[in-house]
N, CA, C and O atoms as a Tripos MOL2 file, in Angstrom:
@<TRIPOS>MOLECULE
protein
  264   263    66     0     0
PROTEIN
NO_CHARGES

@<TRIPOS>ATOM
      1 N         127.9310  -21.4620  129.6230 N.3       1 UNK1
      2 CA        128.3950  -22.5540  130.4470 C.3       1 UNK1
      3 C         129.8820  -22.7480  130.1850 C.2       1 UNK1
      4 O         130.5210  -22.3110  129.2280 O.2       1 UNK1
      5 N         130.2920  -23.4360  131.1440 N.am      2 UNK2
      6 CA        131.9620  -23.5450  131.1060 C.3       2 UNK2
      7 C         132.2830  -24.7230  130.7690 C.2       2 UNK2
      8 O         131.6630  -25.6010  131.3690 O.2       2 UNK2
      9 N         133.1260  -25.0980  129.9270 N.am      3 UNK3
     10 CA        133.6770  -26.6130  129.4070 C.3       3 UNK3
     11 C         134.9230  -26.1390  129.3100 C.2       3 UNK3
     12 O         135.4710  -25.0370  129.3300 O.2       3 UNK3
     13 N         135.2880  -27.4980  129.1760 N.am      4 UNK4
     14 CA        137.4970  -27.4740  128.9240 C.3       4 UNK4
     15 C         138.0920  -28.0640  127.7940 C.2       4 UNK4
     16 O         138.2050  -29.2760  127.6090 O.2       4 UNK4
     17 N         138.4330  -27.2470  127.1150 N.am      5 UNK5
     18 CA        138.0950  -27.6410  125.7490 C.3       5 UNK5
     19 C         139.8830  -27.6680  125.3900 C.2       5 UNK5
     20 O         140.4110  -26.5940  125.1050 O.2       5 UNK5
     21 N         140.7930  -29.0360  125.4320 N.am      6 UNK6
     22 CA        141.9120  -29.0440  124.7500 C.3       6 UNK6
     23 C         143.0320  -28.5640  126.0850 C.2       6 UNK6
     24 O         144.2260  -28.2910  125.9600 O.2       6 UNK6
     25 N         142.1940  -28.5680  127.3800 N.am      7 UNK7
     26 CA        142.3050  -28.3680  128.5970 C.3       7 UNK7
     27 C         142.5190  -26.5220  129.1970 C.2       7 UNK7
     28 O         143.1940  -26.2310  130.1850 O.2       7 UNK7
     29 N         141.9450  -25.7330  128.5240 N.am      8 UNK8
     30 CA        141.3860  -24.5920  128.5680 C.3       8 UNK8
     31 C         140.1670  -24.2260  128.7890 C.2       8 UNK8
     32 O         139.4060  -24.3260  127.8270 O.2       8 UNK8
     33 N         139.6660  -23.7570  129.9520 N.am      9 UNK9
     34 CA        138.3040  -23.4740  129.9360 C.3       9 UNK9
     35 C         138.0820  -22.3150  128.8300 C.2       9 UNK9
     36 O         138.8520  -21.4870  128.3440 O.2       9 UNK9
     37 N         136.3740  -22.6670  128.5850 N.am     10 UNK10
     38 CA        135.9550  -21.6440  127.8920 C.3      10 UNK10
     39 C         134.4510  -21.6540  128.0330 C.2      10 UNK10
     40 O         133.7470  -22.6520  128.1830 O.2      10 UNK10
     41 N         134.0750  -20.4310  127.9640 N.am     11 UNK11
     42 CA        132.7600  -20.3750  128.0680 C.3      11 UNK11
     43 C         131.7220  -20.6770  126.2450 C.2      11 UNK11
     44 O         131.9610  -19.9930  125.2500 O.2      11 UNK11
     45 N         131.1040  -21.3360  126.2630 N.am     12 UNK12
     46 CA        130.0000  -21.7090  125.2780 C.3      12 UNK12
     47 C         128.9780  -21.2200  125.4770 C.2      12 UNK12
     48 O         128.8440  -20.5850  126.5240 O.2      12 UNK12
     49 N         127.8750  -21.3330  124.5450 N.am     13 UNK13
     50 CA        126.1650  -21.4150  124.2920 C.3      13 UNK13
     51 C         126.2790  -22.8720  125.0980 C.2      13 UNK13
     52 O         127.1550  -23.7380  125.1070 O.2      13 UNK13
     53 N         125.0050  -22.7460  125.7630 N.am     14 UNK14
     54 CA        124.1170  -23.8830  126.0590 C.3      14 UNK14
     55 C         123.5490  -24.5930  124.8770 C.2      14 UNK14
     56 O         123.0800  -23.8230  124.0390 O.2      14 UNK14
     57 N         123.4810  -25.6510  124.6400 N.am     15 UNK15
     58 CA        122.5420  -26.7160  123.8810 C.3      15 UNK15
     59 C         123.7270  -26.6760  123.0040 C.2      15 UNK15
     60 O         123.3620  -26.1190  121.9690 O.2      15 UNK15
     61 N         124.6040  -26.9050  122.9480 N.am     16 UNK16
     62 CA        125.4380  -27.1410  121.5540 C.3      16 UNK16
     63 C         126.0550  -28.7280  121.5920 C.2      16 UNK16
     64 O         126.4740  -29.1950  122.6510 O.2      16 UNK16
     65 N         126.0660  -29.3520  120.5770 N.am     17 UNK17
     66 CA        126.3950  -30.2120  120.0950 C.3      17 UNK17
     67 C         127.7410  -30.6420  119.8580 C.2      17 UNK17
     68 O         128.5200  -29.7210  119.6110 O.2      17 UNK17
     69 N         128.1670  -31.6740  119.8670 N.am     18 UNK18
     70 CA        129.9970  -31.7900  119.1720 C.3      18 UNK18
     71 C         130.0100  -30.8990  118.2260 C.2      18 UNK18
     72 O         130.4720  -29.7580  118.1950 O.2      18 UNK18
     73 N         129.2840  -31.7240  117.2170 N.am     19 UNK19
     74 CA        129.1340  -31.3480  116.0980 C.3      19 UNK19
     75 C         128.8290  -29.5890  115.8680 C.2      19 UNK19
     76 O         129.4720  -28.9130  115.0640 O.2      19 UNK19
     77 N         127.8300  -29.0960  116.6660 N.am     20 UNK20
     78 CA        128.3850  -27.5130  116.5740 C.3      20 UNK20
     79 C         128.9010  -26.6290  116.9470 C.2      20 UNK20
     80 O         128.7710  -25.4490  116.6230 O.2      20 UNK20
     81 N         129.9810  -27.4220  118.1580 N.am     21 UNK21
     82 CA        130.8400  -26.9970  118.5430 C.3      21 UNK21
     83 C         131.8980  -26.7840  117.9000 C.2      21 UNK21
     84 O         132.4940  -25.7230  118.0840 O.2      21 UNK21
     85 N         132.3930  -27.7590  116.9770 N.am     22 UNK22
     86 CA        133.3760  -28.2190  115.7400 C.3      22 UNK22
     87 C         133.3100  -26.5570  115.2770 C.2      22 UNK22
     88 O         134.1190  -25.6460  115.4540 O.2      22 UNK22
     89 N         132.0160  -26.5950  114.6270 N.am     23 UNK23
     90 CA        131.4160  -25.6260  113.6060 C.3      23 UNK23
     91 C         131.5640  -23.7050  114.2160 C.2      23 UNK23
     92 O         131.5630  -22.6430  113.5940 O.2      23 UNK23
     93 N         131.6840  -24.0820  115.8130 N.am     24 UNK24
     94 CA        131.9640  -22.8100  116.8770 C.3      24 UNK24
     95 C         133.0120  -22.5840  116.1850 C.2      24 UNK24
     96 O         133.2650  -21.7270  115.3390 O.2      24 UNK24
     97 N         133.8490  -23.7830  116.8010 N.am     25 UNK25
     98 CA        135.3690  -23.2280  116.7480 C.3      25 UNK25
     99 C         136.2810  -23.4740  114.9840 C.2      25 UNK25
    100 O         137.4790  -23.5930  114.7290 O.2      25 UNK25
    101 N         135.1370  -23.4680  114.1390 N.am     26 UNK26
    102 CA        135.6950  -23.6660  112.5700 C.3      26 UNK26
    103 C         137.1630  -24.8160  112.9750 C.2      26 UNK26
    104 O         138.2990  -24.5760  113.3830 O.2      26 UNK26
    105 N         136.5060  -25.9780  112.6530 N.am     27 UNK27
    106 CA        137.2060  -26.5190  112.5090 C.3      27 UNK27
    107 C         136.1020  -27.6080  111.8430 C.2      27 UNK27
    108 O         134.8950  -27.7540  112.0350 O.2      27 UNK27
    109 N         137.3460  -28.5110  110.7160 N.am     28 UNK28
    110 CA        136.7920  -29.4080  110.2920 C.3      28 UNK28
    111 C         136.7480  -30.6550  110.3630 C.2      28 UNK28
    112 O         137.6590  -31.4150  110.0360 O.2      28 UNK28
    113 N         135.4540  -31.0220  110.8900 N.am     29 UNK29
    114 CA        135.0080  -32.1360  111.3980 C.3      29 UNK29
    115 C         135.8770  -33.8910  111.1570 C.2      29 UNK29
    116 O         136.1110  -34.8840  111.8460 O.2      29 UNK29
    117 N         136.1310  -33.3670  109.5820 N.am     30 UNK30
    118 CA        136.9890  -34.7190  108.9590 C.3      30 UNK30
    119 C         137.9770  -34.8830  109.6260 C.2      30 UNK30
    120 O         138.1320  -36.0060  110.1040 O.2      30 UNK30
    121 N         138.9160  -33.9180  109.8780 N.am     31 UNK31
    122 CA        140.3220  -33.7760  110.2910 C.3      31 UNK31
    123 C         140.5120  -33.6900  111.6080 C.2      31 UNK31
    124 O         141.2890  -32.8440  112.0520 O.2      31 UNK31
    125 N         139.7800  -34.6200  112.4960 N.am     32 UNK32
    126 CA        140.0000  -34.0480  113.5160 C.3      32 UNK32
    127 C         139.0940  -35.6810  114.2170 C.2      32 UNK32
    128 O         138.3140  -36.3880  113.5790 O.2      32 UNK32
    129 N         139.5130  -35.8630  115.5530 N.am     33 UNK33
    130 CA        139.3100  -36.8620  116.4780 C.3      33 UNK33
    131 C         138.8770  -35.9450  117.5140 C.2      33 UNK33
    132 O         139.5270  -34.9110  117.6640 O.2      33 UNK33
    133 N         137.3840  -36.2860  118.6070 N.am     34 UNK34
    134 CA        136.8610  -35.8340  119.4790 C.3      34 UNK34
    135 C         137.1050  -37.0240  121.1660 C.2      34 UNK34
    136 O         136.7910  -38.2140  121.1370 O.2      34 UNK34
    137 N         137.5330  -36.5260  122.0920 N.am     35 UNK35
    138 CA        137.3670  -37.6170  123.0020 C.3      35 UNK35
    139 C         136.3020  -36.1680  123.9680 C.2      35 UNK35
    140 O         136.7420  -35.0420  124.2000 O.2      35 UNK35
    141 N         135.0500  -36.6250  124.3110 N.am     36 UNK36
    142 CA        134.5090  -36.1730  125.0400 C.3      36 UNK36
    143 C         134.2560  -37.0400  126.4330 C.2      36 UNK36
    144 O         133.6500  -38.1040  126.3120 O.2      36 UNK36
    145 N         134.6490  -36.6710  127.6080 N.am     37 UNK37
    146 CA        134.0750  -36.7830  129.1230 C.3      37 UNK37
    147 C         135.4020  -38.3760  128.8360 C.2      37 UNK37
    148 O         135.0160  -39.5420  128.9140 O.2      37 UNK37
    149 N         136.5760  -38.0630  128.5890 N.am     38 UNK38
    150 CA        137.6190  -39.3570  128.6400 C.3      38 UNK38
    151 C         136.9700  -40.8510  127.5400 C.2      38 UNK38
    152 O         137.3070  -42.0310  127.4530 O.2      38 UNK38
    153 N         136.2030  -40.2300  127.0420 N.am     39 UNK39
    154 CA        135.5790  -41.7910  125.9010 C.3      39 UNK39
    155 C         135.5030  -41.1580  124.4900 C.2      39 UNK39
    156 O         134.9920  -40.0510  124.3210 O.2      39 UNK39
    157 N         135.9910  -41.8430  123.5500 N.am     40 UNK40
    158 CA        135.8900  -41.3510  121.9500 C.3      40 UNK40
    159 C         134.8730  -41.5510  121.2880 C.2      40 UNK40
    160 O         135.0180  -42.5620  120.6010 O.2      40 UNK40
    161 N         133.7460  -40.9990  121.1340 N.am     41 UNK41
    162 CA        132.0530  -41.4710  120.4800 C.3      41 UNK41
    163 C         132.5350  -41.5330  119.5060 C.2      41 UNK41
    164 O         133.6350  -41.0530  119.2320 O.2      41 UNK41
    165 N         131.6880  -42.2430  118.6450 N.am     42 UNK42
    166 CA        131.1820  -42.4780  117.2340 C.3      42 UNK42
    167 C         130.9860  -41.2630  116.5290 C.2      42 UNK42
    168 O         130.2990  -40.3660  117.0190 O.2      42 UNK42
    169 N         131.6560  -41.1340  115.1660 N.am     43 UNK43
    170 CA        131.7560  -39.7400  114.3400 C.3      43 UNK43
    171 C         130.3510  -39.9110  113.9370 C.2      43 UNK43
    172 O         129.9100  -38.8670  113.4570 O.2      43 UNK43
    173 N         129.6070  -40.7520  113.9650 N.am     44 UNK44
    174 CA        127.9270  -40.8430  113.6140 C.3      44 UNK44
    175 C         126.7330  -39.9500  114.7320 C.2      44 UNK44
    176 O         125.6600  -39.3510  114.6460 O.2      44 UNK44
    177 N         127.5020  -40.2440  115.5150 N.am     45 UNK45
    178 CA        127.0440  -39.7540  116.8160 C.3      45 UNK45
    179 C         127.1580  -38.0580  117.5940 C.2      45 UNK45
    180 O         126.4880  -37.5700  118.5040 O.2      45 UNK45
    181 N         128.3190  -37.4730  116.7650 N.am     46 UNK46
    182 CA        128.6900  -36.3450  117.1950 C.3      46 UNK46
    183 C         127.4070  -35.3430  116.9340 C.2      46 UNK46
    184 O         127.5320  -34.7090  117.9820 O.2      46 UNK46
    185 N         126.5490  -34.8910  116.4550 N.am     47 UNK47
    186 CA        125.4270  -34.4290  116.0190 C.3      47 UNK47
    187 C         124.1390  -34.3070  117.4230 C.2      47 UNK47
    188 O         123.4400  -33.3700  117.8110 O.2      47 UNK47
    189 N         124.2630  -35.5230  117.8030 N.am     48 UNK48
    190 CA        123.3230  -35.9390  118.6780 C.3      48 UNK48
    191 C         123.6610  -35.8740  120.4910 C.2      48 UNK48
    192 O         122.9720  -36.0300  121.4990 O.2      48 UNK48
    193 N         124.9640  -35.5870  120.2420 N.am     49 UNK49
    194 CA        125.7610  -35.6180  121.4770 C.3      49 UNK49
    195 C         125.8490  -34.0020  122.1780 C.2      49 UNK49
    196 O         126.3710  -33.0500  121.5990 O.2      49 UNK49
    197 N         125.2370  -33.9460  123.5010 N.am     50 UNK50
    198 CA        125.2970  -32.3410  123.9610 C.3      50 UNK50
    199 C         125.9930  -32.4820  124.7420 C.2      50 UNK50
    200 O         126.0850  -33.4000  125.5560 O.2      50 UNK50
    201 N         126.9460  -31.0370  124.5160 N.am     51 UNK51
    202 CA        127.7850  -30.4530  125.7400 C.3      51 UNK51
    203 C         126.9300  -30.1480  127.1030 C.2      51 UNK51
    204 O         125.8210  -29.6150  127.1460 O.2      51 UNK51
    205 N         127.7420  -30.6320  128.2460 N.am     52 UNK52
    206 CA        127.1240  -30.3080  129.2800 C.3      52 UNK52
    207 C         127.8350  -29.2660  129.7820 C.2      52 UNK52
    208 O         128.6950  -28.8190  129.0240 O.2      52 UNK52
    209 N         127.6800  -28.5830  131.1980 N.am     53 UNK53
    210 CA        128.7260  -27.7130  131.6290 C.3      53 UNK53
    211 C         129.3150  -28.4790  132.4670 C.2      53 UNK53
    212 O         128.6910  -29.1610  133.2810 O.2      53 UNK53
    213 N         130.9000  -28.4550  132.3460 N.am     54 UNK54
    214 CA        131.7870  -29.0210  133.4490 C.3      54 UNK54
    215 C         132.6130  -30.0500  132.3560 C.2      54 UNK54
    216 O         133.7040  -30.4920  132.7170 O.2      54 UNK54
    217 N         131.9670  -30.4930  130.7560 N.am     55 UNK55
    218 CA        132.9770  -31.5350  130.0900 C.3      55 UNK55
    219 C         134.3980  -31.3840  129.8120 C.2      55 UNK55
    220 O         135.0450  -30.3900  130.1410 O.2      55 UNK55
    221 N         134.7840  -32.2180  129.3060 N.am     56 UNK56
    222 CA        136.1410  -32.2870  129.0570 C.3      56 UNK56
    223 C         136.3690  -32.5250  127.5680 C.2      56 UNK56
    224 O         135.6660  -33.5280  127.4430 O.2      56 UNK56
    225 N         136.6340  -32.4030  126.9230 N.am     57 UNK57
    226 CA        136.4970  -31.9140  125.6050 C.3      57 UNK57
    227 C         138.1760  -32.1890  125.2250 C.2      57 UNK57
    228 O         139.0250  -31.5650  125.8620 O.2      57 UNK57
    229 N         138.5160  -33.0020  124.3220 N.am     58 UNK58
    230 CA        139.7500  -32.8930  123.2890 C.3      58 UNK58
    231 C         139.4420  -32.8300  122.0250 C.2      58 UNK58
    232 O         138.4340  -33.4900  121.7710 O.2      58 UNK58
    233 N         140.0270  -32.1620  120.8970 N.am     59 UNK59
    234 CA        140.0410  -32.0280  119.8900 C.3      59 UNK59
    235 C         140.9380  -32.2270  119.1310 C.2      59 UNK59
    236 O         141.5450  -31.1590  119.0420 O.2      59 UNK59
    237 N         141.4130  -32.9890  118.4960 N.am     60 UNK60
    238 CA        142.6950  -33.6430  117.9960 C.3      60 UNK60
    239 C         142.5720  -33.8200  116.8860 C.2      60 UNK60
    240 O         141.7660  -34.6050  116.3860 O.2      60 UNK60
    241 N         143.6570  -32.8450  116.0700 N.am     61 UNK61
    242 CA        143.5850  -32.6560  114.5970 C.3      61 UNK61
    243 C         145.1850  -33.9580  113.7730 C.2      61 UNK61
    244 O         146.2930  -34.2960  114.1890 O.2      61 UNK61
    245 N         144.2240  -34.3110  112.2810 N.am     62 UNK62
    246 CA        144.9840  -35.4520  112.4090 C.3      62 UNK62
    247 C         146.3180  -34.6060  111.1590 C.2      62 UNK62
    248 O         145.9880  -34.0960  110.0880 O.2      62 UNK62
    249 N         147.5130  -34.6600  111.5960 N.am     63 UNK63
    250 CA        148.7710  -34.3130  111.0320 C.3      63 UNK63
    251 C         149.5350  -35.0240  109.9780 C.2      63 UNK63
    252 O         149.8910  -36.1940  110.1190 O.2      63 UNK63
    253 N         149.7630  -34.3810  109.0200 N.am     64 UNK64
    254 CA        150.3720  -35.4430  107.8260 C.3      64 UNK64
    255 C         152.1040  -34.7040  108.0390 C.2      64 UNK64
    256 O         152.3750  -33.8280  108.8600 O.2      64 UNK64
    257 N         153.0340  -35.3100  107.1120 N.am     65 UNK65
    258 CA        154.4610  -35.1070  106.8600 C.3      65 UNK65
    259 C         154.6100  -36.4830  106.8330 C.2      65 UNK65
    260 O         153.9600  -37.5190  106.6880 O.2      65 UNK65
    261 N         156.2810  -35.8670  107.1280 N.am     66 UNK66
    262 CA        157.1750  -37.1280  108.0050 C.3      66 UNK66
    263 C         158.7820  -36.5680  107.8010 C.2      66 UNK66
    264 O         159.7220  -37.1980  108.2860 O.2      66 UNK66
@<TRIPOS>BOND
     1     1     2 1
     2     2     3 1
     3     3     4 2
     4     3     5 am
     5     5     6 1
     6     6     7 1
     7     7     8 2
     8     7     9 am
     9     9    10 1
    10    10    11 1
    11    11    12 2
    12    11    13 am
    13    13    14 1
    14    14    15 1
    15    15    16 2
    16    15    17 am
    17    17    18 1
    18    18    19 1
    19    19    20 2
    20    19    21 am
    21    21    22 1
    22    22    23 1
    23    23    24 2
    24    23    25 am
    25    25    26 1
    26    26    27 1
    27    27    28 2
    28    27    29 am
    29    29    30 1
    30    30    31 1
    31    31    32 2
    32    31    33 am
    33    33    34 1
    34    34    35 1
    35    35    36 2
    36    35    37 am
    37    37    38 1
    38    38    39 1
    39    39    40 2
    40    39    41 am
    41    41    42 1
    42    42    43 1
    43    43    44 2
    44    43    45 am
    45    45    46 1
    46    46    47 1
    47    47    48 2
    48    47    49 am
    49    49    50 1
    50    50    51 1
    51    51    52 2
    52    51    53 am
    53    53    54 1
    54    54    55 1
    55    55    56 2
    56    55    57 am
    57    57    58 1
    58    58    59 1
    59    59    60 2
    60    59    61 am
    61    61    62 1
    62    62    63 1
    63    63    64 2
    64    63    65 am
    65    65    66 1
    66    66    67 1
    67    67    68 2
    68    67    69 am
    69    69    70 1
    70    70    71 1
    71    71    72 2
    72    71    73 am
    73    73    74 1
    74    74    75 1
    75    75    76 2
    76    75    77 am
    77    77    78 1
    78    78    79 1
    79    79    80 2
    80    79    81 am
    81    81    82 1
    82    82    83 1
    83    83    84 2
    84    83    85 am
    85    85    86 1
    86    86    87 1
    87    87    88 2
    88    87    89 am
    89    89    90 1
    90    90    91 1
    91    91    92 2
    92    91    93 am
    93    93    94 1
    94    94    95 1
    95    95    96 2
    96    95    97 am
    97    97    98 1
    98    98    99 1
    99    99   100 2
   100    99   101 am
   101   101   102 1
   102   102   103 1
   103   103   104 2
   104   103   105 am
   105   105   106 1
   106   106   107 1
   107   107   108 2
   108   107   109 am
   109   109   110 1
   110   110   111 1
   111   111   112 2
   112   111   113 am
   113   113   114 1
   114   114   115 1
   115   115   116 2
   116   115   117 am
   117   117   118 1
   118   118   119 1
   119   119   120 2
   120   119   121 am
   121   121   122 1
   122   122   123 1
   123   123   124 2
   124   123   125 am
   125   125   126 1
   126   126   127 1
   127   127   128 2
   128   127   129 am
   129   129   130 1
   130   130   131 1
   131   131   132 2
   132   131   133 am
   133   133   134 1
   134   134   135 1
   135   135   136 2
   136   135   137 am
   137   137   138 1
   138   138   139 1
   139   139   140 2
   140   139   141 am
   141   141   142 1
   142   142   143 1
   143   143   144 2
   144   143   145 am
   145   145   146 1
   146   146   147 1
   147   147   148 2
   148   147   149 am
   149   149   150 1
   150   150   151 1
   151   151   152 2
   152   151   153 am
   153   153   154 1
   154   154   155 1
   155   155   156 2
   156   155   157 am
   157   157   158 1
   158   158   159 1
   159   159   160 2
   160   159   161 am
   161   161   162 1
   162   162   163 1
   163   163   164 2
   164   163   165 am
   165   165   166 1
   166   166   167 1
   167   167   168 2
   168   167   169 am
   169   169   170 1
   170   170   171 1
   171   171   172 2
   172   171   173 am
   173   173   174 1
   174   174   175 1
   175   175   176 2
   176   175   177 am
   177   177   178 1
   178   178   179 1
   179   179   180 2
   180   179   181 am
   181   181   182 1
   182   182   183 1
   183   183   184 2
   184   183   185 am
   185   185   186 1
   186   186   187 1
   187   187   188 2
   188   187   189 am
   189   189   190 1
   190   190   191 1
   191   191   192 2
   192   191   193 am
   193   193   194 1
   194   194   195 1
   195   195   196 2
   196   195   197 am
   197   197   198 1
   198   198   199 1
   199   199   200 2
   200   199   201 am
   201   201   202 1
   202   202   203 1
   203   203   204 2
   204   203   205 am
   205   205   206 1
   206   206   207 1
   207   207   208 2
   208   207   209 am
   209   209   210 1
   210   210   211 1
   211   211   212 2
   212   211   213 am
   213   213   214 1
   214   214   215 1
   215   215   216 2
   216   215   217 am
   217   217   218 1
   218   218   219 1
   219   219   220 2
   220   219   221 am
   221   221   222 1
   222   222   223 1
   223   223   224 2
   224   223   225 am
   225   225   226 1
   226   226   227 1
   227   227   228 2
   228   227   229 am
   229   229   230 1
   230   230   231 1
   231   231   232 2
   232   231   233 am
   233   233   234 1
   234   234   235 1
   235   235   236 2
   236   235   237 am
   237   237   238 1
   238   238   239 1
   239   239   240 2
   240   239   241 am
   241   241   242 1
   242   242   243 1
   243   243   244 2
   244   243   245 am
   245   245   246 1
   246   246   247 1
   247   247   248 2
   248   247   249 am
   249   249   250 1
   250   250   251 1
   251   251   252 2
   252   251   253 am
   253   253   254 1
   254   254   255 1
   255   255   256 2
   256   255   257 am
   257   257   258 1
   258   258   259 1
   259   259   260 2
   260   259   261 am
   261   261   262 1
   262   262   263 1
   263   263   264 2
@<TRIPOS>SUBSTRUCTURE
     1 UNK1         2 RESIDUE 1 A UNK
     2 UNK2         6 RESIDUE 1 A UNK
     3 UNK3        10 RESIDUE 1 A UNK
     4 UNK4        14 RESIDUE 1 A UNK
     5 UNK5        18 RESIDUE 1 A UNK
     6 UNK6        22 RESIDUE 1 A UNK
     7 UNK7        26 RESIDUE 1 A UNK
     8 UNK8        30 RESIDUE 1 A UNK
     9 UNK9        34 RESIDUE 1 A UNK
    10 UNK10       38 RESIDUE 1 A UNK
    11 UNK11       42 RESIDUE 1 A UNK
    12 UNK12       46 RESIDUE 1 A UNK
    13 UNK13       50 RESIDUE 1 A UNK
    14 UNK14       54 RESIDUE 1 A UNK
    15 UNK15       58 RESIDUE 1 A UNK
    16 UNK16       62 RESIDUE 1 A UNK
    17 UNK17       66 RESIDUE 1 A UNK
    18 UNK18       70 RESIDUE 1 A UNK
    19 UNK19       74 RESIDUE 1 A UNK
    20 UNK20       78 RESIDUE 1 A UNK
    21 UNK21       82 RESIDUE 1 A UNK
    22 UNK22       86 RESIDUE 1 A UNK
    23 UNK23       90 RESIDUE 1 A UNK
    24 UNK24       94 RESIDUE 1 A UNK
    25 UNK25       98 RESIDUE 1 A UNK
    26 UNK26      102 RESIDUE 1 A UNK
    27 UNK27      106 RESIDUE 1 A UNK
    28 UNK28      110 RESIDUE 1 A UNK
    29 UNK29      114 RESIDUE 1 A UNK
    30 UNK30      118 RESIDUE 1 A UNK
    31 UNK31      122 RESIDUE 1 A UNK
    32 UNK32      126 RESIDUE 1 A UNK
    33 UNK33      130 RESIDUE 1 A UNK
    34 UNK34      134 RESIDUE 1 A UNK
    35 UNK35      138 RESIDUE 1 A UNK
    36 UNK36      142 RESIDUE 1 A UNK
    37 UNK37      146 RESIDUE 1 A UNK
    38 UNK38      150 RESIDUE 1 A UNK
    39 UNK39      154 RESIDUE 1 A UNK
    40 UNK40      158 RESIDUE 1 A UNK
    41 UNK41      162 RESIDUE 1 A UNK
    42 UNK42      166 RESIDUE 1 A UNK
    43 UNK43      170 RESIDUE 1 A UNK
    44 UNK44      174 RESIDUE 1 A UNK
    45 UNK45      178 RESIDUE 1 A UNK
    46 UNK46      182 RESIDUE 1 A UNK
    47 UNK47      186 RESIDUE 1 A UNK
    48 UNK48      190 RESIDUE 1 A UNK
    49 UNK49      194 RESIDUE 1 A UNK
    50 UNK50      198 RESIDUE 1 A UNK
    51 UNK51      202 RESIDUE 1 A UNK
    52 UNK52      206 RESIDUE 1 A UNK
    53 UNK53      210 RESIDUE 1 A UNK
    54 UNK54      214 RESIDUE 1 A UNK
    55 UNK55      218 RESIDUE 1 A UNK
    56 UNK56      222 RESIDUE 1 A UNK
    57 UNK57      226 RESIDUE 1 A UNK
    58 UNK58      230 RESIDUE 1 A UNK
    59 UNK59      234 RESIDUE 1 A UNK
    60 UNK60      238 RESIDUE 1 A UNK
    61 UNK61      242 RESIDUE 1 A UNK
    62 UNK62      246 RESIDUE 1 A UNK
    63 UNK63      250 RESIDUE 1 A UNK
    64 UNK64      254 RESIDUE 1 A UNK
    65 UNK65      258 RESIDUE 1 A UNK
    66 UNK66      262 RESIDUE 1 A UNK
């Protein structure tokens, strides 16, 4: 299925989760902010939450310095 992930389509597995989507694309879950379909779920929630085909998907990793 096709999703837009960071505004790039890409093709996925069906039935996948935020949460193992994270885990697709190795990235870690802590470091990082999800806005799926324009709304930011609950990091409790990412587990339980399925990709559909057609979402919109950001992945936003959080940056230290200064």
């Amino acid at each position: 299925m096709i999703v837009k992930i960071n505004g790039k389509e890409e093709n996925i597995e069906k039935g996948m989760t935020l949460l193992s989507l994270l885990d697709f694309k190795r990235v870690n879950p802590n470091s990082v902010v999800i806005e799926h379909n324009y709304e930011i779920p609950e990091r409790e929630k990412w587990g339980e939450i399925l990709v559909n085909d057609g979402d919109n998907i950001e992945i936003v990793k959080f940056m230290g310095g200064g």
